[in-house]
ZATI-144010 format. One record per residue (C-alpha): chain; x, z, y; residue number from 1. Coordinates in nm, 2 decimals. Example, Ala and Ser with C-alpha at 12.3 -4.5 7.8 and 13.67 -1.06 7.14 Angstrom:
// residues 2
A/1.23/0.78/-0.45/1
A/1.37/0.71/-0.11/2
This chain:
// residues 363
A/-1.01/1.38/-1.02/1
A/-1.32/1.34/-0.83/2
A/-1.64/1.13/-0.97/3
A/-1.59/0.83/-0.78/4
A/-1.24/0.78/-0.99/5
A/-1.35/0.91/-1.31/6
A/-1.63/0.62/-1.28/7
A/-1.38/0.41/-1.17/8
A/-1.16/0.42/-1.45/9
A/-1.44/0.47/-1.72/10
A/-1.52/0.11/-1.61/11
A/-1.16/0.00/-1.63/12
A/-1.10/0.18/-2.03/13
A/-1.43/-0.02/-2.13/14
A/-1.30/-0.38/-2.00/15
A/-0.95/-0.34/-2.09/16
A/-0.91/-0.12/-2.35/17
A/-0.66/0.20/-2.32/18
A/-0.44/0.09/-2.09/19
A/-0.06/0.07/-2.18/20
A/0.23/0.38/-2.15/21
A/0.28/0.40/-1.73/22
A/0.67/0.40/-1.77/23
A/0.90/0.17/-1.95/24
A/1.23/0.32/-2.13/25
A/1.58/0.13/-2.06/26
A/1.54/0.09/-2.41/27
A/1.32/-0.10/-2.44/28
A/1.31/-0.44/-2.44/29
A/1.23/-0.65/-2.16/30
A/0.90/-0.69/-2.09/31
A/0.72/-1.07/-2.08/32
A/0.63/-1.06/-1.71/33
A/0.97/-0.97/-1.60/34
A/1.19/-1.25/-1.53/35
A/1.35/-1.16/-1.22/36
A/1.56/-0.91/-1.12/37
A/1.40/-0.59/-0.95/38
A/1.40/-0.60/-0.57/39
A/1.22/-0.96/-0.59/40
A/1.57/-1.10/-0.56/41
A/1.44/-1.43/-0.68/42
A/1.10/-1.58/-0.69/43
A/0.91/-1.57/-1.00/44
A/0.94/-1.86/-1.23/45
A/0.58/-1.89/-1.41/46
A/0.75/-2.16/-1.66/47
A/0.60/-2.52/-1.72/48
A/0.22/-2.44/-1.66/49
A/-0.02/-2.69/-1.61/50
A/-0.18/-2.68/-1.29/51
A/-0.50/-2.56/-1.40/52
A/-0.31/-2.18/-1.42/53
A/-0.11/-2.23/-1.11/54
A/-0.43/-2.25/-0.90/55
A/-0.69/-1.97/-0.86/56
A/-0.92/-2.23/-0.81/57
A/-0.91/-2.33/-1.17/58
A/-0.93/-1.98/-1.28/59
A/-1.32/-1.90/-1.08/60
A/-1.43/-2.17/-1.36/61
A/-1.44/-1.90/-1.60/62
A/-1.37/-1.62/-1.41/63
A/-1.61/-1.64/-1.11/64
A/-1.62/-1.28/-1.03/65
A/-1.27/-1.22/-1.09/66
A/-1.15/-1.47/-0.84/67
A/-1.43/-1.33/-0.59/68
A/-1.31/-1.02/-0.61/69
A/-0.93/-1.06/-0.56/70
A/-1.00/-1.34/-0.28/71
A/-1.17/-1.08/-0.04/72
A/-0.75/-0.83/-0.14/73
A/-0.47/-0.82/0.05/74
A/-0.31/-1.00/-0.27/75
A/-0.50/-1.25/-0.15/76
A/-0.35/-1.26/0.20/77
A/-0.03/-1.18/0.11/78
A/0.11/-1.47/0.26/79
A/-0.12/-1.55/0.53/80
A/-0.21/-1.21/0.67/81
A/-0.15/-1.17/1.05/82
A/0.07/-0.86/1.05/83
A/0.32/-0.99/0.78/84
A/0.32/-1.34/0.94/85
A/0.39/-1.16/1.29/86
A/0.64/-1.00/1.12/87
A/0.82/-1.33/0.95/88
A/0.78/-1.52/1.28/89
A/1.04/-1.31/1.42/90
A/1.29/-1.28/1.09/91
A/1.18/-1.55/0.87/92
A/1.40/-1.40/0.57/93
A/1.40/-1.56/0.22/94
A/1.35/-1.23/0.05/95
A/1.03/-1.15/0.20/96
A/0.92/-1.48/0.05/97
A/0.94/-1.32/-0.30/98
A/0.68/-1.09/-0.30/99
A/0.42/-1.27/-0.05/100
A/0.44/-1.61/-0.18/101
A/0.64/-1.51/-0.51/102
A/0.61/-1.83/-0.71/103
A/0.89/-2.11/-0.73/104
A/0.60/-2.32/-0.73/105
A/0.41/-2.18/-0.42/106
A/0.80/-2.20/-0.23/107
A/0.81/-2.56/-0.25/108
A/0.57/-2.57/0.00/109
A/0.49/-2.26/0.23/110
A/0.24/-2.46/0.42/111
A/0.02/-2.55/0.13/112
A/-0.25/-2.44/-0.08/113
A/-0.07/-2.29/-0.34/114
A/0.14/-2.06/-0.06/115
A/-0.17/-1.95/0.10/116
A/-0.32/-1.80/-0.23/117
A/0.01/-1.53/-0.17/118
A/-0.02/-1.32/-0.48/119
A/-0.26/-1.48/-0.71/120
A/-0.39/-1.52/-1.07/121
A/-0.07/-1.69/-1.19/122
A/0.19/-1.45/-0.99/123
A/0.11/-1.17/-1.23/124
A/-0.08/-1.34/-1.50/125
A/0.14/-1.65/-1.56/126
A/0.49/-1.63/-1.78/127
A/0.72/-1.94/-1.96/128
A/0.41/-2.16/-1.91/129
A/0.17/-1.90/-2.08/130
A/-0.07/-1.65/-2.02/131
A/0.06/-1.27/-2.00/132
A/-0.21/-0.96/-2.03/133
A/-0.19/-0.62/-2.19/134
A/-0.41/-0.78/-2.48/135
A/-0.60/-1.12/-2.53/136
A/-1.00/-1.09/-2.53/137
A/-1.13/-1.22/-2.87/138
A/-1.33/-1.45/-2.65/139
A/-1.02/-1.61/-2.51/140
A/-0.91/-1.98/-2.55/141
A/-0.58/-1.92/-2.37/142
A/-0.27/-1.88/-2.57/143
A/-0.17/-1.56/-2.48/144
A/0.19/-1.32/-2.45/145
A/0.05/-0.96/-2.52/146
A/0.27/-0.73/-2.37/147
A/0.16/-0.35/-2.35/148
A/0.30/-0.27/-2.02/149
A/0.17/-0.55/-1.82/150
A/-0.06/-0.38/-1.55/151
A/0.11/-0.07/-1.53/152
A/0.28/0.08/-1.28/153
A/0.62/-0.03/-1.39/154
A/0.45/-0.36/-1.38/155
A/0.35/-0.28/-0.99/156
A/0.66/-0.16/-0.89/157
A/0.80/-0.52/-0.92/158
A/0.69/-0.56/-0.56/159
A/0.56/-0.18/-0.44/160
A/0.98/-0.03/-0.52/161
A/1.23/-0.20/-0.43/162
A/1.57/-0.03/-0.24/163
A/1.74/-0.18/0.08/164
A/1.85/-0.54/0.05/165
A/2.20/-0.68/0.16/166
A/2.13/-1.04/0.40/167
A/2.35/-1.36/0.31/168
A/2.21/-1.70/0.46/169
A/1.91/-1.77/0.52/170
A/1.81/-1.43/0.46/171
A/1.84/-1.43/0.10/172
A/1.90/-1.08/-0.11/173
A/2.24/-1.09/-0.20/174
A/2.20/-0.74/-0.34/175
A/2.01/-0.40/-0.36/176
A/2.16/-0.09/-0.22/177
A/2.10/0.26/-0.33/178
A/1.83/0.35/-0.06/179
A/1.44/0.31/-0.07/180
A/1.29/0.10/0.12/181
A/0.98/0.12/-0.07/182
A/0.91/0.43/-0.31/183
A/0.51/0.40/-0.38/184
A/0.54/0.38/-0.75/185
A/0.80/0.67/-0.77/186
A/0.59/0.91/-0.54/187
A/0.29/0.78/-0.76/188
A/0.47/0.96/-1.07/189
A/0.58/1.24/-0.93/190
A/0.20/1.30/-0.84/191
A/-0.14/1.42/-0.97/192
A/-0.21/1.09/-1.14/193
A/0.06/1.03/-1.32/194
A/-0.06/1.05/-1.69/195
A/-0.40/0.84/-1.62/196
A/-0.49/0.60/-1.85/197
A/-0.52/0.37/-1.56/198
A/-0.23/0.38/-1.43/199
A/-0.23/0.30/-1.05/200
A/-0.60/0.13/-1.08/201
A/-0.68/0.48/-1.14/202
A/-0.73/0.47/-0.74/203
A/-0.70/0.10/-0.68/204
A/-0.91/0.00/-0.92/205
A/-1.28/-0.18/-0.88/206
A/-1.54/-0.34/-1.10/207
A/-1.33/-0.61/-1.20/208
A/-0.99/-0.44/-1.15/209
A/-0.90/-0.72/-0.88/210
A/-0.98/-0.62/-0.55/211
A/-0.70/-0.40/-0.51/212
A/-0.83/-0.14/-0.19/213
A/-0.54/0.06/-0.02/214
A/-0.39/0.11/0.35/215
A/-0.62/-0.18/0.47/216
A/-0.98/-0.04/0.34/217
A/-1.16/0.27/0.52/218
A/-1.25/0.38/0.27/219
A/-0.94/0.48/0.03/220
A/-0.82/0.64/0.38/221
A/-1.11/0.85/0.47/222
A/-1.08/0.93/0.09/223
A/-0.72/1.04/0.09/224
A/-0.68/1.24/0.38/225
A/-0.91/1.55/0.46/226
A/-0.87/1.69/0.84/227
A/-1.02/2.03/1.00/228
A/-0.97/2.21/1.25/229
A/-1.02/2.60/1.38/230
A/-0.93/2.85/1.62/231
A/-0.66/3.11/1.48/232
A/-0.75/3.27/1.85/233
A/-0.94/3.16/2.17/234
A/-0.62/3.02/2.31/235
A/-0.48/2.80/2.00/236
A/-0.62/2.54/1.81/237
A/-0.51/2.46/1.42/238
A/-0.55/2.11/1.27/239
A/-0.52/2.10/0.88/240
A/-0.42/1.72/0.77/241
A/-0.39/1.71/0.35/242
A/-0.34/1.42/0.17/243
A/-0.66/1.50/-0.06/244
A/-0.73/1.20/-0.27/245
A/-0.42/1.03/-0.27/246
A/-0.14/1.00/-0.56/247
A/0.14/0.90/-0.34/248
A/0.21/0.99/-0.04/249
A/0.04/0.91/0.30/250
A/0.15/0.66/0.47/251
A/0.34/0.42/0.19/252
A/0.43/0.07/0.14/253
A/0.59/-0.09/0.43/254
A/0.83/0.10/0.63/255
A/0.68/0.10/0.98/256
A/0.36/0.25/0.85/257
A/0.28/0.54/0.98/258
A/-0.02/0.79/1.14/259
A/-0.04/0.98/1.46/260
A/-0.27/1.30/1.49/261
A/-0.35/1.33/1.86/262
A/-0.54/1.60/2.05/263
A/-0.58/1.58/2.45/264
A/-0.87/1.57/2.69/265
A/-0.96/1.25/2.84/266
A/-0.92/1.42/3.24/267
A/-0.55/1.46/3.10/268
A/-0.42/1.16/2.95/269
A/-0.08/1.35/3.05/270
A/-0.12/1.59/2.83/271
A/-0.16/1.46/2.47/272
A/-0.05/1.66/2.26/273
A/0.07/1.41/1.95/274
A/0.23/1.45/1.59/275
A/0.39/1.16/1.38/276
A/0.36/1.12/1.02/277
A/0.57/0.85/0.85/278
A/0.99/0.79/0.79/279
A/1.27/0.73/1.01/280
A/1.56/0.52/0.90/281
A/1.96/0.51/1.01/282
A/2.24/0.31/0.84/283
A/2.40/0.36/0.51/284
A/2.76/0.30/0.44/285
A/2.66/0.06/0.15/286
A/2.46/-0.19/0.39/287
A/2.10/-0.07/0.34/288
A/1.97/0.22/0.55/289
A/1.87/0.57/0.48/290
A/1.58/0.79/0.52/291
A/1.68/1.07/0.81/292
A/1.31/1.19/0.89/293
A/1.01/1.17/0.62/294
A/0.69/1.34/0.77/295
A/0.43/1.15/0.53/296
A/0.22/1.38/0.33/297
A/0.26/1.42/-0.05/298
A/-0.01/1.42/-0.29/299
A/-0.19/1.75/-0.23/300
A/0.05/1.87/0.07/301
A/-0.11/1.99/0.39/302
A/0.04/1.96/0.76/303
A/-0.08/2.28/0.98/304
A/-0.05/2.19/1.37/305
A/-0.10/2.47/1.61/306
A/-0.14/2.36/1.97/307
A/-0.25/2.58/2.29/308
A/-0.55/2.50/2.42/309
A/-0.37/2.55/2.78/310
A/-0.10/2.29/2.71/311
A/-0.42/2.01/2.69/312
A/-0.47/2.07/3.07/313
A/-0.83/2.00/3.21/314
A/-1.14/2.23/3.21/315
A/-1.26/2.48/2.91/316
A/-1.58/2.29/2.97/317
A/-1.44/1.96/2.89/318
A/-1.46/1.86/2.51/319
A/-1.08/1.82/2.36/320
A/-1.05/1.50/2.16/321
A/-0.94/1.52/1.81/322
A/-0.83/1.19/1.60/323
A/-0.61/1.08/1.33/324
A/-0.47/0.69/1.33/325
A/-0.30/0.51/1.10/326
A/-0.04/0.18/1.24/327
A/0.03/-0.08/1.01/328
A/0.32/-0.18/1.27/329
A/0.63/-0.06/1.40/330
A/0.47/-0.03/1.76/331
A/0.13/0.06/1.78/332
A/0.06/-0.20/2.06/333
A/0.24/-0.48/2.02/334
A/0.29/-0.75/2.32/335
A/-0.05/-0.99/2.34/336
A/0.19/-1.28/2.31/337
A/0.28/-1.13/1.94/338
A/0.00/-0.93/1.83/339
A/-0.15/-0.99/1.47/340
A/-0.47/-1.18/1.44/341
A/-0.59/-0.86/1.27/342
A/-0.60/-0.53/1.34/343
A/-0.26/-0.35/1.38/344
A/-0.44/0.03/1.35/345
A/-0.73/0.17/1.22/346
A/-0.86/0.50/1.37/347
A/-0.94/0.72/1.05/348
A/-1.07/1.04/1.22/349
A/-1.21/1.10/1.56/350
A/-1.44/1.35/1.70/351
A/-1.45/1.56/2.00/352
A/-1.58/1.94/2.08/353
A/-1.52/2.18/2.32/354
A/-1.32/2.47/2.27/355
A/-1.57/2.73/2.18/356
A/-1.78/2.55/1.92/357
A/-1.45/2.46/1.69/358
A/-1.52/2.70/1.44/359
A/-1.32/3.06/1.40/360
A/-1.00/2.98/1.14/361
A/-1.06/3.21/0.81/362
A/-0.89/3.51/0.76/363
């Protein structure tokens, strides 16, 4: 783990206390937050709360830099964010509803206030009309459900893991099939960072465990994924991609994620050399689809690409471009008529050198 995370989750054990066990048993019984069915079948019912809880608003009284915090997330924007709004515009389906404006409350009207706060205080705090954490602060006035696994990763995977819906009207879930759709939390325990006391905050965490960083900050990326390259001989180049930082695997989350490592020289647009990391997906008898291709990196794995210099075309003088992108859409440039009021990529890794100043690969 390096220093930055250790830090990270020293801060999170003093504020919160030692987090909860990161799985729950079918055993056991269910826990307070969940009252829906997994796959966000159905919206989440926060019970007869007054409106002071429903609104984050109300919660910045006490909780100033809380609310700061998570209003600069993409929980915050869960609902209004360009790319998923793109996205809805063209198949405006119920079930998408659930986890980006997940409150019954919020879906009586998707064009006011309470919508536009997408995931908010009360979407994972808020539970028959009461407050739900891990433990209650002594401090606290609230009347308060404590429930040990609230916060982790079971906890996330109520929107981050879901399989392939089933449509009926209106685009409502009518059931889950047996194929992932979305597989974070999974790939998250099968990796590194499994048995931290933080759970998925070991990563996502921040100084008041609500900002939430992932695919959309610079940082986490550049963080995650370590790129090189070297020349195995004066006629090949080798570019080393390894997910470094990451506990899950790179890309994750929505299924048109994905990267591109490109290599070319900018005389020879023609002859870019490129490599695709991410999933392909064909249908599955049971109505969902299935995964046929899966090029994303797992925690700690490393892609090796060997290209010949000769295939990039242009001069040996002429420096070969090197970069590494990552597209939060299905097509990397979508038509201006559609296109996000956000950014749709962000470039992760670009630099440039001629052939002979890449370093010699090591024996």
């Amino acid at each position: 783990m390096t220093v930055i995370r250790r830090a990270i989750l020293a801060v999170l054990v003093v504020a919160c206390g030692a987090p909860p066990p990161a799985t729950i048993s079918a055993t056991d019984p269910a826990p307070a937050w969940r009252v829906r069915p997994s796959g966000g079948m159905q919206p989440i019912d926060p019970g007869p709360a007054s409106a002071e809880l429903l609104d984050a608003r109300g919660c910045a009284t006490c909780h100033a830099a809380i609310v700061e915090e998570w209003s600069t997330s993409r929980h915050a924007l869960a609902w209004t964010n360009g790319i998923f709004q793109r996205e809805y515009s063209v198949r405006p389906q119920e079930w998408c509803v659930n986890c980006h404006a997940p409150l019954t409350t919020q879906q009586r009207d998707l064009d006011g206030v309470a919508a536009a706060q997408g995931v908010d205080c009360a979407t994972c705090h808020v539970r028959r009309g009461t407050l739900v954490s891990a433990r209650k602060a002594p401090s606290s006035p609230h009347q308060t459900i404590e429930d040990a696994s609230f916060g982790t990763p079971a906890f996330c995977a109520d929107c981050h893991e879901f399989t392939f819906p089933v449509f009926g009207a209106r685009g409502a879930a009518t059931r889950m099939t047996e194929h992932p759709m979305q597989n974070t939390v999974s790939s998250f325990r099968a990796g590194p960072y499994a048995n931290e006391r933080a759970g998925c905050l070991t990563c996502h965490g921040s100084r008041h465990g609500h900002a939430f960083a992932g695919g959309h900050d610079r940082g986490m990326l550049e963080g995650a994924l370590d790129v090189s390259w070297c020349r195995p001989s004066d006629t090949t180049l080798r570019v080393a991609i390894k997910n470094a930082g990451a506990g899950h695997s790179v890309p994750t989350g929505d299924i048109h994620r994905h990267m591109y490592a490109r290599l070319w020289r900018s005389s020879a647009p023609e002859a870019l050399f490129q490599a695709f990391f991410g999933r392909r997906f064909e249908p599955a008898p049971d109505g969902g689809k299935t995964t046929v291709w899966d090029s994303s990196l797992a925690p700690g794995a490393t892609k090796l690409l060997e290209i010949p210099v000769a295939q990039l075309a242009g001069d040996d003088d002429e420096p070969v471009n090197l970069e590494l992108v990552y597209v939060y859409l299905a097509s990397e440039f979508p038509r201006a008529s559609n296109a996000p009021d956000e950014p749709t990529t962000m470039s992760i890794v670009r630099r440039a050198s001629v052939t002979r100043e890449i370093p010699v690969c090591a024996p």
